[in-house]
N, C-alpha and C positions, 0 to 999 in steps of 0.2 A: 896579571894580578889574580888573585884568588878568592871567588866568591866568598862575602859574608854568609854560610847559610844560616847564622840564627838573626839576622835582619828581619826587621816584620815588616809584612810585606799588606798593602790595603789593595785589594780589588774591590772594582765598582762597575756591579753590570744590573739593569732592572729585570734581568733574566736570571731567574736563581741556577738553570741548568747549566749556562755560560759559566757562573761563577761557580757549579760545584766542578766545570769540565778543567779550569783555571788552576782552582787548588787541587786540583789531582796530579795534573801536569809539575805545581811547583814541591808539589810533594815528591812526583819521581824524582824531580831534581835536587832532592834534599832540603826546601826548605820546609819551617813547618810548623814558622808563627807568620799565619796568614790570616787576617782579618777582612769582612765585609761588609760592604756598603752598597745597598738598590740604586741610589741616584747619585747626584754632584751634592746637593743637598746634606745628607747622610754625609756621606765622604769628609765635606769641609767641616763639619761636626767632629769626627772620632779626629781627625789630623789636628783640629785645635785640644784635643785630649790629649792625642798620645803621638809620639813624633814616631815618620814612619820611613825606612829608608828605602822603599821604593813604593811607587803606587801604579796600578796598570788600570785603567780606567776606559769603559767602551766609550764611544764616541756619542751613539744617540740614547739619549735619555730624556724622562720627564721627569719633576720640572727640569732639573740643571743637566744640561747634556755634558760629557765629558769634557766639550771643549772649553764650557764656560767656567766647567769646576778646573778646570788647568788654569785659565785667566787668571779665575780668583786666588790660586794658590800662589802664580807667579807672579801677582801684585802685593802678595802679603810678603812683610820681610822676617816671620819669624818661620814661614811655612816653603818662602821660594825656590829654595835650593832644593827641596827634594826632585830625588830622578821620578820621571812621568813617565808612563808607557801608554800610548793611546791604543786602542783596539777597535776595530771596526770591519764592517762584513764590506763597504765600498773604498773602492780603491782609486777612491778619484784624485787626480792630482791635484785641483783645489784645494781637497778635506788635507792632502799632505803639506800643501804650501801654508794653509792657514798655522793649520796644526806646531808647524816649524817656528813660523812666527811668533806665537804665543810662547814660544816655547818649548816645545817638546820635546823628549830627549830620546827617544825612539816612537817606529811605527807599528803595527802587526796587523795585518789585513788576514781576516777568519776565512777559511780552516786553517788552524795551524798547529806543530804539534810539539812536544816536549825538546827537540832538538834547535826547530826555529824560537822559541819562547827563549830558551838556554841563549843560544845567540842573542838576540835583541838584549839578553837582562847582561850580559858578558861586555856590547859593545859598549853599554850606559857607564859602566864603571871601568873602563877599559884605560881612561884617560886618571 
């Protein structure tokens, strides 16, 4: 199946450089209504604004770390179905089983670069 690229797409990192290195990568890959969010907080904000069909969200944050802001989305039923991409620098089997659980519809452990990103967002929609 073949990438939506005018899907908006929400990343959420409390690191602006994560997030300008994020939209660079989905702009190589053509997309290129990507919006931002610093925390889980923020995020669960613009997603009750505006409905977003993917979201890639790092793992640690403050307040709402990624994984809490995936809870909350996956407990909401007008918000649950969106695909989630978690991001994170540790690659601990844990953070992936939790991650799984709540939810998740893919993983991406940093560094990583426009080819693995392209994967990850290919396998979420692949079904």
């Amino acid at each position: 199946m073949a990438l939506d690229l005018n899907m908006s797409i929400l990343v959420v990192d409390d690191y602006k450089t994560m997030i300008r290195i994020i939209r660079n990568l989905l702009k190589q890959l053509g997309f290129d209504d990507v919006d931002e969010a610093s925390d889980g907080t923020e995020a669960l904000g613009k997603m009750k604004e505006r409905k977003y069909g993917l979201v890639i969200s790092d793992w640690n944050m403050e307040p709402m770390t990624g994984y809490e802001l995936l809870k909350h989305v996956r407990a909401d039923s007008s918000l649950g179905k969106t695909p989630f991409i978690m991001v994170t620098a540790e690659s601990k089997t844990e953070n992936v089983i939790a991650a799984k659980k709540a939810g998740v519809n893919n993983y991406i452990v940093k560094p990583f670069n426009a080819q693995t990103l392209k994967g990850k967002i290919e396998s979420v929609f692949a079904d």
